[in-house]
DRENPA-3360 file (N, C-alpha, C; in nm, 2 decimals, always signed):
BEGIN
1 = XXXXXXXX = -1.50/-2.17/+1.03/-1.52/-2.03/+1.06/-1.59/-1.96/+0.95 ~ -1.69/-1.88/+0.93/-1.77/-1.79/+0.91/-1.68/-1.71/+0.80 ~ -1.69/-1.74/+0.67/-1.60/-1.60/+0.58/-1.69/-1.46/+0.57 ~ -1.64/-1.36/+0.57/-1.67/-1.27/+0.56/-1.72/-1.22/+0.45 ~ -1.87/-1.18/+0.40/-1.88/-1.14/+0.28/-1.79/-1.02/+0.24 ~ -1.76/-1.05/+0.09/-1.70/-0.93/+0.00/-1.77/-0.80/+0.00 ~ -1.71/-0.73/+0.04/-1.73/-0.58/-0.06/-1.81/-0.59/-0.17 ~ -1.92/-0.47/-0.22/-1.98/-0.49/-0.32/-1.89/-0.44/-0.43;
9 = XXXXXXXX = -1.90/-0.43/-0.58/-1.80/-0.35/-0.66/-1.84/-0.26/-0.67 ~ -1.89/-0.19/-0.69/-1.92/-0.02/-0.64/-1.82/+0.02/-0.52 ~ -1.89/-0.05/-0.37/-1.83/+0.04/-0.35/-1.64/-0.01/-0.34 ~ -1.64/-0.10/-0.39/-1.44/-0.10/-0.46/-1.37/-0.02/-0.53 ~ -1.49/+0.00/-0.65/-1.44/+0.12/-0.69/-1.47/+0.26/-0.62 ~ -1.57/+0.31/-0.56/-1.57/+0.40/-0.53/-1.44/+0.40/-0.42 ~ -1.40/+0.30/-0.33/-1.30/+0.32/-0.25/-1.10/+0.33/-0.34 ~ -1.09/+0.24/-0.48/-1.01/+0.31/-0.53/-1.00/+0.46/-0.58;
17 = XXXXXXXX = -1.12/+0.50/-0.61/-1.12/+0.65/-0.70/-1.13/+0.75/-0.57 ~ -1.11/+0.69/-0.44/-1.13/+0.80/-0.34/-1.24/+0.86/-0.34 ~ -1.36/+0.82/-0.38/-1.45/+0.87/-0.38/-1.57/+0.82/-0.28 ~ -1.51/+0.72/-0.17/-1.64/+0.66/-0.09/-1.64/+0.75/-0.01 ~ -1.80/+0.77/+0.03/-1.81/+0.82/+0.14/-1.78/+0.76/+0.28 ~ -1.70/+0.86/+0.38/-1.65/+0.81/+0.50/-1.78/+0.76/+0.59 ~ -1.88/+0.88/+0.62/-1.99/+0.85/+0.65/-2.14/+0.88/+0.59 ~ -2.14/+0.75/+0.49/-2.29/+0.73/+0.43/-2.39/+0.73/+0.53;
25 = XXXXXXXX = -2.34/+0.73/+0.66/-2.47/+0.71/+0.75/-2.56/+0.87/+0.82 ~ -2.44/+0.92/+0.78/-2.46/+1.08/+0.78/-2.60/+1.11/+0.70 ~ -2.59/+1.10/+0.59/-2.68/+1.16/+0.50/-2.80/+1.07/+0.51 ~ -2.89/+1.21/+0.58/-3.05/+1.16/+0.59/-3.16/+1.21/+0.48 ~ -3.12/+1.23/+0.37/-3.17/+1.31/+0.24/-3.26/+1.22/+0.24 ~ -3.44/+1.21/+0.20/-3.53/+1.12/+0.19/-3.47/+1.06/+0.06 ~ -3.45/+1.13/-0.06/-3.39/+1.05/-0.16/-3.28/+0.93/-0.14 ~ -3.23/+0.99/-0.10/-3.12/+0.86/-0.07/-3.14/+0.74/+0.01;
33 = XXXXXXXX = -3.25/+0.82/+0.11/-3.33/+0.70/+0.18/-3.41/+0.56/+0.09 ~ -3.49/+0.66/+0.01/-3.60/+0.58/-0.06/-3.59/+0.51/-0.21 ~ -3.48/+0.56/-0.28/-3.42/+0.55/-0.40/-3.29/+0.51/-0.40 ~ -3.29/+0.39/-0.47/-3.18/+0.31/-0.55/-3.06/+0.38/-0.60 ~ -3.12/+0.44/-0.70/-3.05/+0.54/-0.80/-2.95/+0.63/-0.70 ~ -2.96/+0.66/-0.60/-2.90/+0.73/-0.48/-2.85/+0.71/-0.38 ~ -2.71/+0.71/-0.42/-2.63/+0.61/-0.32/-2.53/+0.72/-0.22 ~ -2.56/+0.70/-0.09/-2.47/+0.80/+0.00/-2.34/+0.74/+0.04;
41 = XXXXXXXX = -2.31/+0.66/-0.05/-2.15/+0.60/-0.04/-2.10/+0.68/-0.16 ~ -2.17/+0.74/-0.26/-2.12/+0.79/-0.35/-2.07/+0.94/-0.31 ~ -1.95/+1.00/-0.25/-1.90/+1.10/-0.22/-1.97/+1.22/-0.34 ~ -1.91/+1.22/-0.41/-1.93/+1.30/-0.57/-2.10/+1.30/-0.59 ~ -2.17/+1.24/-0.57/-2.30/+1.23/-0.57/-2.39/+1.29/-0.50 ~ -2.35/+1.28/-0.36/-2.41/+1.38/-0.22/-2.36/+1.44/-0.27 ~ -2.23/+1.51/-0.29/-2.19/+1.69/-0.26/-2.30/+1.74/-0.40 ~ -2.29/+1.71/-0.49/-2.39/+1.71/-0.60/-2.51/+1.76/-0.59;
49 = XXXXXXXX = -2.55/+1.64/-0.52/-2.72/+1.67/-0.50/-2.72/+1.76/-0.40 ~ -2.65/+1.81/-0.25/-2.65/+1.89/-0.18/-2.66/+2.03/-0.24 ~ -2.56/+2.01/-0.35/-2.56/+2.19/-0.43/-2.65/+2.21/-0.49 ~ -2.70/+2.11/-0.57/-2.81/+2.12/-0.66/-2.94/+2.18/-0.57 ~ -2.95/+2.08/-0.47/-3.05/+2.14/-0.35/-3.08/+2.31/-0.37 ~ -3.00/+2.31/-0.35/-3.01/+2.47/-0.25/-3.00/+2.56/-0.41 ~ -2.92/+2.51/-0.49/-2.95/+2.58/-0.65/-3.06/+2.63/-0.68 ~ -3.15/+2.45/-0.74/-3.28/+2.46/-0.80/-3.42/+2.44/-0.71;
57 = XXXXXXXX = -3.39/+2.38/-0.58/-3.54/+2.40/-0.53/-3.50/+2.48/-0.41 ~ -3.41/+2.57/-0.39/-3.38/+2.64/-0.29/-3.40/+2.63/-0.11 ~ -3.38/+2.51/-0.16/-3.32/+2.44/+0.01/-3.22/+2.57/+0.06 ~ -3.27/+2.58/+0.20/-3.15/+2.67/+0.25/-3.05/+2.61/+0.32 ~ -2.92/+2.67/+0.28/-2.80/+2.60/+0.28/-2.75/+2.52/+0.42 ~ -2.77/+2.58/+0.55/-2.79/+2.48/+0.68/-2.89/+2.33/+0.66 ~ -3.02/+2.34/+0.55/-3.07/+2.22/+0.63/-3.03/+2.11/+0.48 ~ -2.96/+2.18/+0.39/-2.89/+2.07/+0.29/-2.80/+2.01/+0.31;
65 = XXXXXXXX = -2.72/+2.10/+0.42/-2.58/+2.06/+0.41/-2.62/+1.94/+0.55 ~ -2.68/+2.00/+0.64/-2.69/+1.90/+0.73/-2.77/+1.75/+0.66 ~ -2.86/+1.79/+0.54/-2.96/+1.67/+0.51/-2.83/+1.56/+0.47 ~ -2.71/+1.62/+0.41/-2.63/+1.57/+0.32/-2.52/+1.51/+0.44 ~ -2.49/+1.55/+0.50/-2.38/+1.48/+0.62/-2.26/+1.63/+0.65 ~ -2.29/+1.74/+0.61/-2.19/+1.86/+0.57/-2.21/+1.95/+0.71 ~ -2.12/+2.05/+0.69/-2.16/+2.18/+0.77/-2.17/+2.25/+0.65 ~ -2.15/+2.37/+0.71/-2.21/+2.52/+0.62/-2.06/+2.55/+0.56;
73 = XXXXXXXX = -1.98/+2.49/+0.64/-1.79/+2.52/+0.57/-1.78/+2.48/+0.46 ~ -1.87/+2.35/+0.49/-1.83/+2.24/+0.37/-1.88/+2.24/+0.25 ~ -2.00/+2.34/+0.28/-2.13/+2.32/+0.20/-2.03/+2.41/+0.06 ~ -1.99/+2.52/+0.14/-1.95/+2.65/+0.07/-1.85/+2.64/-0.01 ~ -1.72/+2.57/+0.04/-1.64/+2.50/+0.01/-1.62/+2.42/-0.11 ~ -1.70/+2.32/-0.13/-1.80/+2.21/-0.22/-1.86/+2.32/-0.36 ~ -1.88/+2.47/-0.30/-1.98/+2.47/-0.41/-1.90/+2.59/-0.47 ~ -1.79/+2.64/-0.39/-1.68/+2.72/-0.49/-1.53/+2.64/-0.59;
81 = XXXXXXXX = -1.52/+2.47/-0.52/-1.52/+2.41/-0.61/-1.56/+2.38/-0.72 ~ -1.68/+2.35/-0.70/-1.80/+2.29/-0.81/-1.81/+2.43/-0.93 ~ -1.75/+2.51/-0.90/-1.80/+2.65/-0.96/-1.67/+2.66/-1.04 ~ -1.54/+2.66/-0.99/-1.42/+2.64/-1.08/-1.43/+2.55/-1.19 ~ -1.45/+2.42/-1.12/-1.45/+2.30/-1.20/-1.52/+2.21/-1.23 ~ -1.63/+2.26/-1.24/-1.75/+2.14/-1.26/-1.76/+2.03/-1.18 ~ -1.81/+1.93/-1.21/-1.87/+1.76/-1.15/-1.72/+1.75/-1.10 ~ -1.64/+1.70/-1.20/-1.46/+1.64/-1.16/-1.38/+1.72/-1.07;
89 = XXXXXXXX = -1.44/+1.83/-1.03/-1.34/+1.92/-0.90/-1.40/+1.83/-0.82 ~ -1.54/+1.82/-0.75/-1.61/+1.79/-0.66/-1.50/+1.62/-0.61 ~ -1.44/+1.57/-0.72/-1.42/+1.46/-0.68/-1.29/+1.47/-0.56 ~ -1.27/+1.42/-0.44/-1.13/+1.46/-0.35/-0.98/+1.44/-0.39 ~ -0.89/+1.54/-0.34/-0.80/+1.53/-0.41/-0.70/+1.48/-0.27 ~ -0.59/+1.40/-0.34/-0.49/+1.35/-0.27/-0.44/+1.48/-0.17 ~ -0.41/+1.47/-0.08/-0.34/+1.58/+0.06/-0.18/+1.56/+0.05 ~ -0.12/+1.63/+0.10/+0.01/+1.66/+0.11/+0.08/+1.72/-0.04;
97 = XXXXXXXX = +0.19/+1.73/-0.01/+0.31/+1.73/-0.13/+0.25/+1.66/-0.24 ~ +0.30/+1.71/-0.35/+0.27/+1.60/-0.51/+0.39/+1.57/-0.57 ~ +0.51/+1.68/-0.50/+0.61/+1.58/-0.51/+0.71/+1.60/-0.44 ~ +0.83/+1.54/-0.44/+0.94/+1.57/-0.34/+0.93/+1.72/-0.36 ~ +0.98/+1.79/-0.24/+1.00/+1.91/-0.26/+1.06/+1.96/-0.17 ~ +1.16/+1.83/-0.10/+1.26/+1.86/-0.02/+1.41/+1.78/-0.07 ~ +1.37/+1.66/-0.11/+1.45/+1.58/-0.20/+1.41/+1.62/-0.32 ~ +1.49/+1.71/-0.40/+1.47/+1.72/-0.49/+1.62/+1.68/-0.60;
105 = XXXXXXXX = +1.60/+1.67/-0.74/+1.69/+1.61/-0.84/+1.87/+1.67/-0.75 ~ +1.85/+1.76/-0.73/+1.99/+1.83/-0.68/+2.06/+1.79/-0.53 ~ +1.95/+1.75/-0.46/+1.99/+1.71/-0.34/+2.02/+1.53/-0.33 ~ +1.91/+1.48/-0.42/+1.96/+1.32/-0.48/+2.07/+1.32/-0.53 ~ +2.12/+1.41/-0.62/+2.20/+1.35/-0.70/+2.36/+1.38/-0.57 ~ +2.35/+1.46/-0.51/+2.43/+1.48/-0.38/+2.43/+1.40/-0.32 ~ +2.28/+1.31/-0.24/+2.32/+1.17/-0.18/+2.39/+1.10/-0.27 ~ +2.34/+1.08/-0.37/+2.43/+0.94/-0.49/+2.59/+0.97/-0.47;
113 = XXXXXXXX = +2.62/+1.07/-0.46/+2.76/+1.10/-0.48/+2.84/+1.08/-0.32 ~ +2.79/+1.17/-0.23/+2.83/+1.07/-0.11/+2.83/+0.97/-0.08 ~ +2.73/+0.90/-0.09/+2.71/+0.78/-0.08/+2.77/+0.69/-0.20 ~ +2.82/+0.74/-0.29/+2.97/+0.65/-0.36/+3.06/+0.63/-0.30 ~ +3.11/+0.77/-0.24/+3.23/+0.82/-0.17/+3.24/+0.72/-0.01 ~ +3.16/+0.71/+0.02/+3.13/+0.67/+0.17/+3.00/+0.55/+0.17 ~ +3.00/+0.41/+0.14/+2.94/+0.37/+0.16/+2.85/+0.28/+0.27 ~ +2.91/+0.33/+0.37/+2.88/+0.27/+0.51/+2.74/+0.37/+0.58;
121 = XXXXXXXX = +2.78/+0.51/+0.48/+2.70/+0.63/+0.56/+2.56/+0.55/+0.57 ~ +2.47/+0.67/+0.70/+2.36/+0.57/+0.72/+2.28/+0.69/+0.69 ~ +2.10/+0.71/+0.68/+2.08/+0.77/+0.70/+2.05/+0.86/+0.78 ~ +2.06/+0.81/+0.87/+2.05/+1.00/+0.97/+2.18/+1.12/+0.93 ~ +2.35/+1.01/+0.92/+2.43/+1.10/+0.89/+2.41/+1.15/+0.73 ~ +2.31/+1.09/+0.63/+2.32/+1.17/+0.55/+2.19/+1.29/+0.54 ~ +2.14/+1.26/+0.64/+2.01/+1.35/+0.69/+2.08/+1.51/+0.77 ~ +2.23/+1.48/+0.81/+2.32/+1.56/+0.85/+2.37/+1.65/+0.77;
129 = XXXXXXXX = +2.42/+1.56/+0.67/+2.50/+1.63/+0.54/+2.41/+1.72/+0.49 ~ +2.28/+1.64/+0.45/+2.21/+1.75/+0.35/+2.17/+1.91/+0.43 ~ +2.14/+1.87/+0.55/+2.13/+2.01/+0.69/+2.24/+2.04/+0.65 ~ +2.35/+2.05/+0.73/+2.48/+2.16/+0.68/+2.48/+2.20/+0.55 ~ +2.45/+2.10/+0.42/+2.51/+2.13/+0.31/+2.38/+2.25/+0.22 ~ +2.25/+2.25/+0.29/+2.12/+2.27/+0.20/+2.03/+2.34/+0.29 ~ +2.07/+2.34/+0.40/+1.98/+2.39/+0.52/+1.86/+2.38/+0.55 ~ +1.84/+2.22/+0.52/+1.75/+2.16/+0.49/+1.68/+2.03/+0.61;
137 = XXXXXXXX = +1.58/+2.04/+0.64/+1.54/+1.92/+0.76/+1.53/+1.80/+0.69 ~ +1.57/+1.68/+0.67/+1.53/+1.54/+0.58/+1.48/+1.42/+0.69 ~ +1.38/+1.41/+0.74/+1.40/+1.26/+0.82/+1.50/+1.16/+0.72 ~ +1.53/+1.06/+0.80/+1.61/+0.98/+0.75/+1.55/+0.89/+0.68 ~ +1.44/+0.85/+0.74/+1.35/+0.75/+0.64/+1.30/+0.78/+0.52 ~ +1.32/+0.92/+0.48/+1.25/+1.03/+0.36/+1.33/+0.94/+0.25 ~ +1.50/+0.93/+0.35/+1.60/+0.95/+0.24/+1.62/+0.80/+0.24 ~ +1.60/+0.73/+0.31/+1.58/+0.61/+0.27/+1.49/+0.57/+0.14;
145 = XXXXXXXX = +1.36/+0.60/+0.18/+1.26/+0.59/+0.04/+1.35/+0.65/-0.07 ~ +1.37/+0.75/-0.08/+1.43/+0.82/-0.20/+1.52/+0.76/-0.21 ~ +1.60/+0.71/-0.20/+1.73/+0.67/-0.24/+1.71/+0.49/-0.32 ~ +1.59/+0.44/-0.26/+1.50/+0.33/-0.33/+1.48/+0.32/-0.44 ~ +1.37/+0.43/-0.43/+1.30/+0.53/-0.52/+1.38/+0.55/-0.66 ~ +1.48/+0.59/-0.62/+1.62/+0.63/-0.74/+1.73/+0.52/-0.79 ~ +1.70/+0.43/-0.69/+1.74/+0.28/-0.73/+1.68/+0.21/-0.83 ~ +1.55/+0.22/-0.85/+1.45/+0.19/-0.92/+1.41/+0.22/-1.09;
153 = XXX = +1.48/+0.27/-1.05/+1.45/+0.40/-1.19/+1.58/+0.38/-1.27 ~ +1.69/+0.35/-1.20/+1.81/+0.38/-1.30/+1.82/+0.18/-1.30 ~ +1.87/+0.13/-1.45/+1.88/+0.02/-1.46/+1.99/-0.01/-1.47;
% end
C-alpha cells in the first residue's frame, strides 16, 4: 500500500502555532500566486499583506480583502487588531474560557470534600450538589476532567 507523503515543516509548524491557513485556496493575490516568498498557508502573512494593501498602495478594501480570502468584516477586524497590537495580535487566539470559570478553586475544593465523605458519588450527583449548593450548571464530565485535573497536581 501507497504511504502517504508527510506534511511539509512549515506547514507543521504553522499548524502547531495556529497559524495555518484554513483556506490557502482562497487567496488569489498575484503575489502569492507567482512568488515563493508568499505563502497563503501562512495565516499571519495574508492578513498582513491584505492590510498593508490597502495602507500603502491603496487597494480598496473589498477587492483586498476578497484578493486575500476575507470579507470586509474581516478585513476591518484584522486591521483594528493589527492597530492595538502590531504583527503578534494578527496571530489567532485560542476561543472559549482561559480558564475554569465555573470550577473554580472553591467549588473543587467542595467536590474533594464530598467526595471524601461519600465516595461512591458519581458525577452527575455531584453535578447536583454543586447546583443546590452554588447555583451553578456543571456538566458531569466538566467534573470529571477537573477532578483529574486536581488529581494530577497534588502528589
Amino acid at each position: 500500500m501507497p504511504r502517504k507523503p508527510s506534511p511539509d515543516p512549515k506547514s507543521l509548524a504553522l499548524r502547531q502555532q495556529g497559524c495555518l491557513n484554513p483556506h490557502p485556496e482562497h487567496v488569489t493575490d498575484e503575489l502569492f500566486q507567482t512568488r515563493e516568498f508568499f505563502d497563503p498557508r501562512d495565516l499571519v502573512q495574508v492578513k498582513y499583506e491584505m492590510l498593508r494593501r490597502v495602507e500603502t498602495e491603496g487597494l480598496p478594501v473589498n477587492r483586498s480583502a476578497a484578493a486575500f480570502g476575507f470579507s470586509r468584516p474581516s478585513f476591518y477586524q484584522a486591521l483594528a487588531t493589527f492597530q492595538q497590537g502590531g504583527l503578534p495580535a494578527l496571530m489567532p487566539r485560542k476561543r472559549g474560557p482561559r480558564q475554569a470559570h465555573k470550577l473554580t478553586a472553591e467549588v473543587l475544593a467542595f467536590l474533594r470534600q464530598i467526595r471524601q465523605e461519600d465516595v461512591s458519588l458519581r458525577p452527575a450527583a455531584l453535578a447536583s450538589r454543586i447546583q443546590d449548593r452554588y447555583g451553578i450548571t456543571v456538566h458531569p464530565r466538566s467534573i470529571e476532567r477537573a477532578l483529574v485535573r486536581s488529581q494530577k497536581k497534588t502528589p
